[in-house]
TIZA-795840 format. One line per 3 residues: number of its first residue (from 1); their letters; for each residue z, x, y of C-alpha. Coordinates in pm, 1 decimal, padded with zeros to 6 digits. Example, Ala and Ser with C-alpha at 12.3 -4.5 7.8 and 13.67 -1.06 7.14 Angstrom:
<recs>
1) as) 00780.0:01230.0:-00450.0  00714.0:01367.0:-00106.0;
</recs>
This chain:
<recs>
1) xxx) 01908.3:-00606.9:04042.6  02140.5:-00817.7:04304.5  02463.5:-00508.9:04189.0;
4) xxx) 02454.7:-00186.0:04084.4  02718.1:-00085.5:03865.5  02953.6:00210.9:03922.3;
7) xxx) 03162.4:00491.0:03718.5  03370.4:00682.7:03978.4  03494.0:00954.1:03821.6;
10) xxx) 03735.9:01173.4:03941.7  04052.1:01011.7:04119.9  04123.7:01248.0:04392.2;
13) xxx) 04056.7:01301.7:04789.3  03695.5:01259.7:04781.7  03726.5:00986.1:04494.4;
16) xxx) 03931.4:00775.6:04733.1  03690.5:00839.1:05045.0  03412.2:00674.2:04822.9;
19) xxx) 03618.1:00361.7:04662.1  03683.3:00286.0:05009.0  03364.4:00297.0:05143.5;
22) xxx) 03198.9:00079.2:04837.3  03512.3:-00144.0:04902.1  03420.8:-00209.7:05276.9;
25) xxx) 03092.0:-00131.9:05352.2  02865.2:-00153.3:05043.5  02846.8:-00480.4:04908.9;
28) xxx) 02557.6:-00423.0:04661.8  02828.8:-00169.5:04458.2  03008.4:-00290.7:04173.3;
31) xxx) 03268.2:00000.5:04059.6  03315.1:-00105.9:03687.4  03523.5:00201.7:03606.3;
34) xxx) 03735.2:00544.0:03712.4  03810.6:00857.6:03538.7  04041.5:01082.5:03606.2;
37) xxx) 04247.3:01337.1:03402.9  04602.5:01216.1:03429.4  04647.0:00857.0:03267.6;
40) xxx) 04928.5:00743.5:03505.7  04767.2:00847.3:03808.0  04401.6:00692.9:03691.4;
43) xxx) 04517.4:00332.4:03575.4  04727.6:00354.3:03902.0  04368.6:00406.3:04104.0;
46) xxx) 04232.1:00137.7:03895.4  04490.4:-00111.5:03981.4  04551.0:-00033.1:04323.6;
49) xxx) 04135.2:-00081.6:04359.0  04098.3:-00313.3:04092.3  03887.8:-00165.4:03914.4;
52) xxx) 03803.5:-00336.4:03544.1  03798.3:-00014.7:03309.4  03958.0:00336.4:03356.7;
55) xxx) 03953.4:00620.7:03124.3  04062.5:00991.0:03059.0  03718.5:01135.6:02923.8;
58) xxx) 03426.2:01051.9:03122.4  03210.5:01000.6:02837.3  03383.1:00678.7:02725.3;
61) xxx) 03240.6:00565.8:03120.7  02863.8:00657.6:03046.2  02857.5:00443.7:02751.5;
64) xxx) 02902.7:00145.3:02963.0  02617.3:-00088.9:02970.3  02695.3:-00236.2:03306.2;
67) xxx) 02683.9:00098.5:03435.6  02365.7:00221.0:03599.4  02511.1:00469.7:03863.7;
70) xxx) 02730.3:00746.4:03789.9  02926.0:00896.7:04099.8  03031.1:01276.5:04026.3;
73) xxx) 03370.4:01358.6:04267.9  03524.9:01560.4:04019.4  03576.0:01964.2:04065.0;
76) xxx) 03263.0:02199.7:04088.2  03247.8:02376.5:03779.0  03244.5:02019.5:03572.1;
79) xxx) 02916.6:01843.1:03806.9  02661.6:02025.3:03549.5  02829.7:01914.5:03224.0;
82) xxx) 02877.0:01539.2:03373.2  02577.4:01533.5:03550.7  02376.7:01625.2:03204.5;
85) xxx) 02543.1:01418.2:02997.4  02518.0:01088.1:03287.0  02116.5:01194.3:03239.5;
88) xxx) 02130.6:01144.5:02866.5  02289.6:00789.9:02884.8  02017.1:00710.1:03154.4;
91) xxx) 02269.2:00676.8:03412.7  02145.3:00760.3:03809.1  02402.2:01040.1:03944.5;
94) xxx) 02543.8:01067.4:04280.8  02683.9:01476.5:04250.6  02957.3:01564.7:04520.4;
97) xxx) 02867.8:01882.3:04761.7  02827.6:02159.1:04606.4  02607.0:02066.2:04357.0;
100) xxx) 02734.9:02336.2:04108.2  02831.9:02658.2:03987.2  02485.8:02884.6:04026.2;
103) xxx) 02143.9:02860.1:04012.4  02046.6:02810.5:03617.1  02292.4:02510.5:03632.2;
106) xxx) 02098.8:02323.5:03925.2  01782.0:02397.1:03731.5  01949.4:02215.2:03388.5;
109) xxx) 02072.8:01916.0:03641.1  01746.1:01830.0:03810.9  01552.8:01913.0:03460.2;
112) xxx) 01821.0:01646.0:03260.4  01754.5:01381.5:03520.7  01394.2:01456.6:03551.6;
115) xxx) 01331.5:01411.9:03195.8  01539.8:01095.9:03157.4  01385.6:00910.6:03476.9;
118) xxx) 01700.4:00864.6:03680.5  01763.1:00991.5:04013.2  01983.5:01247.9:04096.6;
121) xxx) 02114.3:01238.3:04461.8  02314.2:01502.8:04640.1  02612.7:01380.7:04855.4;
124) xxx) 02585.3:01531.3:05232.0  02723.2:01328.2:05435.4  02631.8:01512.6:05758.4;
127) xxx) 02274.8:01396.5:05709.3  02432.7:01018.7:05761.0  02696.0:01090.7:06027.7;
130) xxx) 02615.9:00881.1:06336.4  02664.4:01152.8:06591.9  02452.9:01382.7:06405.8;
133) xxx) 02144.1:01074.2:06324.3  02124.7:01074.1:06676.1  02093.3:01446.7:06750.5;
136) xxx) 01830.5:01461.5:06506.5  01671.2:01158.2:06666.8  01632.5:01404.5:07023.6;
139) xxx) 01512.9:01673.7:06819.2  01235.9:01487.0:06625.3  01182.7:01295.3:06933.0;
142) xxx) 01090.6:01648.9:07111.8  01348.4:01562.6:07376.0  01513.6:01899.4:07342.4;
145) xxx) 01170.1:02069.3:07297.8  01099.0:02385.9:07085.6  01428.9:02380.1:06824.9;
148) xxx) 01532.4:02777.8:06787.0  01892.5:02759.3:06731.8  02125.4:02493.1:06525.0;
151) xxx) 02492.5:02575.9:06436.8  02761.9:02382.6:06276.4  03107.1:02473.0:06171.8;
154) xxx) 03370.6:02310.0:06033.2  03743.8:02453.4:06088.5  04132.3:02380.6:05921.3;
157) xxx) 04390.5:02514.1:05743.0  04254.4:02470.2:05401.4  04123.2:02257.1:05119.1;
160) xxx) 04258.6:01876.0:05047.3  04283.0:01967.2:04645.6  04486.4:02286.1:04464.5;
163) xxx) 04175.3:02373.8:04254.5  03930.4:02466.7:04554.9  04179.1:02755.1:04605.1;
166) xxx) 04092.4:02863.0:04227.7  03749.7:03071.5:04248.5  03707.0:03027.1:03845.7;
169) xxx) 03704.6:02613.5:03915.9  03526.9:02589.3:04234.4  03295.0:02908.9:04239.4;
172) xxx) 03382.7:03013.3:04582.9  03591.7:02986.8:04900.6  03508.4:02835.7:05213.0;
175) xxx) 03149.7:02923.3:05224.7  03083.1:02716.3:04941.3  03286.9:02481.1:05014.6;
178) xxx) 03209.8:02416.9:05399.7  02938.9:02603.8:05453.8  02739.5:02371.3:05209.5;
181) xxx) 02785.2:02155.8:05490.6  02630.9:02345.7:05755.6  02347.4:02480.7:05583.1;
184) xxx) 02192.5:02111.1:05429.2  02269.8:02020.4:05806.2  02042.6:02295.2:05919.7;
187) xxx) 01769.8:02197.8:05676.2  01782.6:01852.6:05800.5  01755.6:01881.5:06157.9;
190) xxx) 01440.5:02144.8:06060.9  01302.8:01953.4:05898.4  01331.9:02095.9:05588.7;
193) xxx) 01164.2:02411.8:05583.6  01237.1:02712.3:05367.7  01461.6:02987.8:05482.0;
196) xxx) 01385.0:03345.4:05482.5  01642.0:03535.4:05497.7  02031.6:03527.1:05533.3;
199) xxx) 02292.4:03756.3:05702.4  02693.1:03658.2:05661.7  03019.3:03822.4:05690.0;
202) xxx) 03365.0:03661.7:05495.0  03697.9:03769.8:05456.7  04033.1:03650.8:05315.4;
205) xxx) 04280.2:03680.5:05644.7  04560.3:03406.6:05613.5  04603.4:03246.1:05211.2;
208) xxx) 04571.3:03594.4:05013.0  04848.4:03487.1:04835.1  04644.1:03150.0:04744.4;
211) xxx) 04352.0:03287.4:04656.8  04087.7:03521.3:04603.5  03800.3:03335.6:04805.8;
214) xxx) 03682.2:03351.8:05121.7  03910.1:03204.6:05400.8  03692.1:03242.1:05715.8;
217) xxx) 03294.3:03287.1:05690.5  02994.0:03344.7:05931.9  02638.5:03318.9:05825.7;
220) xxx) 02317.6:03344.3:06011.7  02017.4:03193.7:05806.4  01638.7:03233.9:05910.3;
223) xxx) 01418.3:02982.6:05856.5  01025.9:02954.6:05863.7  00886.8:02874.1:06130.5;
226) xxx) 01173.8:03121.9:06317.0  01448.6:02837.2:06395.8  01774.8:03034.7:06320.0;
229) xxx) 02151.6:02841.6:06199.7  02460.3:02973.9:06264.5  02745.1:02847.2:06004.0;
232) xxx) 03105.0:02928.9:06127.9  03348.6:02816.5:05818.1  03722.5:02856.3:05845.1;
235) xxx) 04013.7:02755.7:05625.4  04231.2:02976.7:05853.3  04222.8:02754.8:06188.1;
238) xxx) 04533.2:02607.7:06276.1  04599.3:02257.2:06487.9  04434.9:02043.1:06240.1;
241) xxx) 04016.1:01969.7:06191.0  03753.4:02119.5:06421.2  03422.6:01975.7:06298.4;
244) xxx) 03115.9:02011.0:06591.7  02700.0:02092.9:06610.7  02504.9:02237.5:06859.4;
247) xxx) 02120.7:02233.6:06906.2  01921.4:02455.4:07137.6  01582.2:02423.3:07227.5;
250) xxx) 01330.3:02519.9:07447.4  01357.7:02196.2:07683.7  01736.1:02136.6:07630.2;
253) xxx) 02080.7:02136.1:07412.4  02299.0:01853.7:07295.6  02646.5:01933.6:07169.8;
256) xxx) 02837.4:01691.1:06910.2  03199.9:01706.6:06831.0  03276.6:01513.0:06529.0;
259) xxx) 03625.7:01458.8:06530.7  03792.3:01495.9:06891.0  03551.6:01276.1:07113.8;
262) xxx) 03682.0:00965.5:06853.7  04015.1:01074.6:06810.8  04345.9:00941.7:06957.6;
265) xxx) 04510.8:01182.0:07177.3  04899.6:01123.2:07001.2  05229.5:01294.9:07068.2;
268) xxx) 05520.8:01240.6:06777.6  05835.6:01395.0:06714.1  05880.8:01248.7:06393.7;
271) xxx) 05534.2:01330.9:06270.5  05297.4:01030.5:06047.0  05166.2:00993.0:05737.2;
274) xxx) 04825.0:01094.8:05571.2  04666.4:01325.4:05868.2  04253.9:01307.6:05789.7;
277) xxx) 04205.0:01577.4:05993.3  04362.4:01800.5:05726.9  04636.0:01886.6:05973.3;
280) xxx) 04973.7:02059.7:05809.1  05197.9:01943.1:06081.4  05181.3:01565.3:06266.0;
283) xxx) 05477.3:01635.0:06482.9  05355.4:01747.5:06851.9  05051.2:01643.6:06985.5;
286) xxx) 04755.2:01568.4:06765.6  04405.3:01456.1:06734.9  04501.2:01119.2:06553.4;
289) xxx) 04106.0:01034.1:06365.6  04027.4:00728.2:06350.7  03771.0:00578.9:06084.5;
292) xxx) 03690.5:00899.1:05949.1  03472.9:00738.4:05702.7  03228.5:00576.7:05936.2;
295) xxx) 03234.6:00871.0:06196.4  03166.8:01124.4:05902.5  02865.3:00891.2:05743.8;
298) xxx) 03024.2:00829.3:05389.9  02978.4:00447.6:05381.9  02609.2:00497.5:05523.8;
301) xxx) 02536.0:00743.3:05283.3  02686.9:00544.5:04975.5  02478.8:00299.3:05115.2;
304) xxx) 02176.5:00440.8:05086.4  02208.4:00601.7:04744.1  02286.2:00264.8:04562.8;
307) xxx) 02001.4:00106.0:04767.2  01776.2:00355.4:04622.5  01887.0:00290.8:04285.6;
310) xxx) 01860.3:-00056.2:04336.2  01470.8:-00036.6:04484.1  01374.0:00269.7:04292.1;
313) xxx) 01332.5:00456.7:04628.1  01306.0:00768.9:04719.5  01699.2:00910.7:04813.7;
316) xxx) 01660.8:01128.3:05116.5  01924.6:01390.8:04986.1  01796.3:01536.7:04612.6;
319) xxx) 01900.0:01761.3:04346.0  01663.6:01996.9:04469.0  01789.7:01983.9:04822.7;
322) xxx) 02153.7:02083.1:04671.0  01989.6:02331.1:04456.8  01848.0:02497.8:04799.4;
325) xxx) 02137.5:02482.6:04958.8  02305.4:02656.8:04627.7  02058.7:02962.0:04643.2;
328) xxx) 02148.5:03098.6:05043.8  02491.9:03027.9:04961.7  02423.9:03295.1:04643.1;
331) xxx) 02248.5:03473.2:04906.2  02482.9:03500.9:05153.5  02779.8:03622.9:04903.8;
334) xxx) 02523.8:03844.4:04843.9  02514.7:03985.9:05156.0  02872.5:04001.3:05273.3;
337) xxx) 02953.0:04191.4:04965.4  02674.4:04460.3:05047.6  02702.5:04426.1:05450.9;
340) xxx) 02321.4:04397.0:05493.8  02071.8:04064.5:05533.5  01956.6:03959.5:05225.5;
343) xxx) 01571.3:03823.3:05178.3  01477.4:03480.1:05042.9  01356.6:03334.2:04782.3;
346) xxx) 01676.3:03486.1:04621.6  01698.3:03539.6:04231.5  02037.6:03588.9:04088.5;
349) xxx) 02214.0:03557.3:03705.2  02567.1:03515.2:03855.4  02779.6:03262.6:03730.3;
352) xxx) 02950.1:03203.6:04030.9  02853.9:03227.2:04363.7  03139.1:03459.7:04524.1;
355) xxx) 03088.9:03688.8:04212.9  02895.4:03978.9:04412.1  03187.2:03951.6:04719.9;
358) xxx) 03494.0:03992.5:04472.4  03336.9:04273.2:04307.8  03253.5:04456.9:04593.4;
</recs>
């Protein structure tokens, strides 16, 4: 297989990140068609990328022949439906962070793709993001000695799309949405090991009137072995993106900021155009990013995921590392709503994760 061959569906932020980055940087990638829900706004996206096909109903995608990879960037509460139905044509998946709604739809994802023989590969980027490689690179390297403490946290003033602010589309607020981040990155650097327990606090202090999710989060996760992450989540942080890591061991630290250290330090009074750093305002001084794509690890992770579908190898980000995440998210809900550390492994029937917070 010299190509692999591509339905992108969904058309919006995340959608563009990943045309880009097959565009530029992955040359093996062959995007044969786009879905999206609005016609004019799809065959635009098609054109502008020139991409051959576009559609309105993603099923008219999987029935593509010259299709082998289907890449999931469309809002969380449709990744299980597509995701199942992508199995049952015997297309490979690539499923946007986070990988769904709850717990018995991560089980029907990984079982659909398991019994079809395709892959199904969970998009964190942080596990590809240059900055972050190489901190992991000290830690498995024993250069910082003994790991006991990671954190991460990503900080703005809100989500790039209108539906994350809708709990009944995306399941959550910024835990889910961020703090999936954070808590693969964890997982990562650990090695992988399981956690125990989870402790978190949330509230809603700045876009009440936007929604009824989380705006600002905090959760401390245990793992085995007695390494403890700290994820610090905000949607409420104004001045545009924070994004940094920290690792602590027994023999030393290393700190990573994402964003600033490659940024251009810019004063406008007119303000510019598209701000990456999610910023609401471009007039003052700003952190202006610079190849956001690159520093954040999108085109290496693309990269990787078509590779493996083009070698049959292994993908180093799974269904059932999503699915892991997906439970101490559910767990941490859990325990802001009832104020008290909740134990894992973490059963729940919920349908959404921030159920057990709103109904507190």
């Amino acid at each position: 297989m010299d190509t692999v061959g591509i339905a992108l569906l969904g058309t919006g932020f995340i959608s563009d990140i990943h045309i880009r980055c097959y565009e530029r940087s992955v040359p093996s990638a062959r995007v044969e068609a786009v879905v999206g829900r609005d016609e004019a706004k799809t065959r635009d996206f098609a054109e502008r990328h020139r991409i051959p096909l576009w559609f309105t109903d993603y099923r008219e995608a999987l029935g593509l022949d010259q299709v082998q990879l289907v890449d999931v960037c469309l809002p969380n509460f449709l990744h299980c439906p597509a995701t199942v139905e992508a199995a049952s044509a015997n297309k490979h998946v690539i499923c946007e962070k986070p990988l769904c709604m709850n717990l018995q739809e991560a089980d029907r994802m990984i079982e659909a793709c398991g019994n079809a023989g395709v892959k199904l590969m969970y998009a964190e980027e942080l596990c590809f993001t240059p900055k972050y490689v190489r901190a992991k690179q000290l830690v498995d390297e024993e250069a910082l000695g003994t790991v006991y403490l990671v954190k991460q946290s990503e900080k703005h003033f809100g989500p790039h799309a209108e539906w994350f602010w809708d709990v009944e589309r995306s399941g959550g607020g910024v835990m889910l949405d961020m703090g999936c981040h954070a808590i693969e990155f964890f997982r990562w650097v650990l090695g992988k090991p399981k956690a125990r327990s989870v402790y978190a606090h949330m509230g809603t202090y700045v876009h009440g009137d936007r929604t009824k999710g989380d705006d600002n989060a905090i959760a401390i996760i245990e793992f085995e072995g007695g390494a403890v992450g700290m994820a610090e989540e905000s949607w409420a942080r104004q001045g545009g993106m924070d994004d940094r890591a920290e690792i602590y061991g027994s023999k030393g630290v290393t700190y990573a900021d994402l964003l600033h250290g490659n940024a251009l330090e810019t004063f406008s009074e007119a303000g510019y155009g598209y701000a990456v750093e999610k910023a609401p305002e471009t007039k003052g001084w700003t952190f202006t990013v610079f190849e956001e794509e690159w520093n954040y690890g999108f085109p290496q992770e693309l990269a990787h995921f078509v590779d493996c579908v083009k070698h049959g190898s292994q993908p180093a980000e799974t269904g059932e590392d999503g699915r892991a995440v997906l439970e101490i998210i559910m767990a941490a809900y859990e325990s802001a709503a009832a104020g008290t550390r909740v134990e894992l492994p973490f059963a729940t029937h919920a349908q959404k994760p921030i159920e057990p917070w709103l109904s507190r």
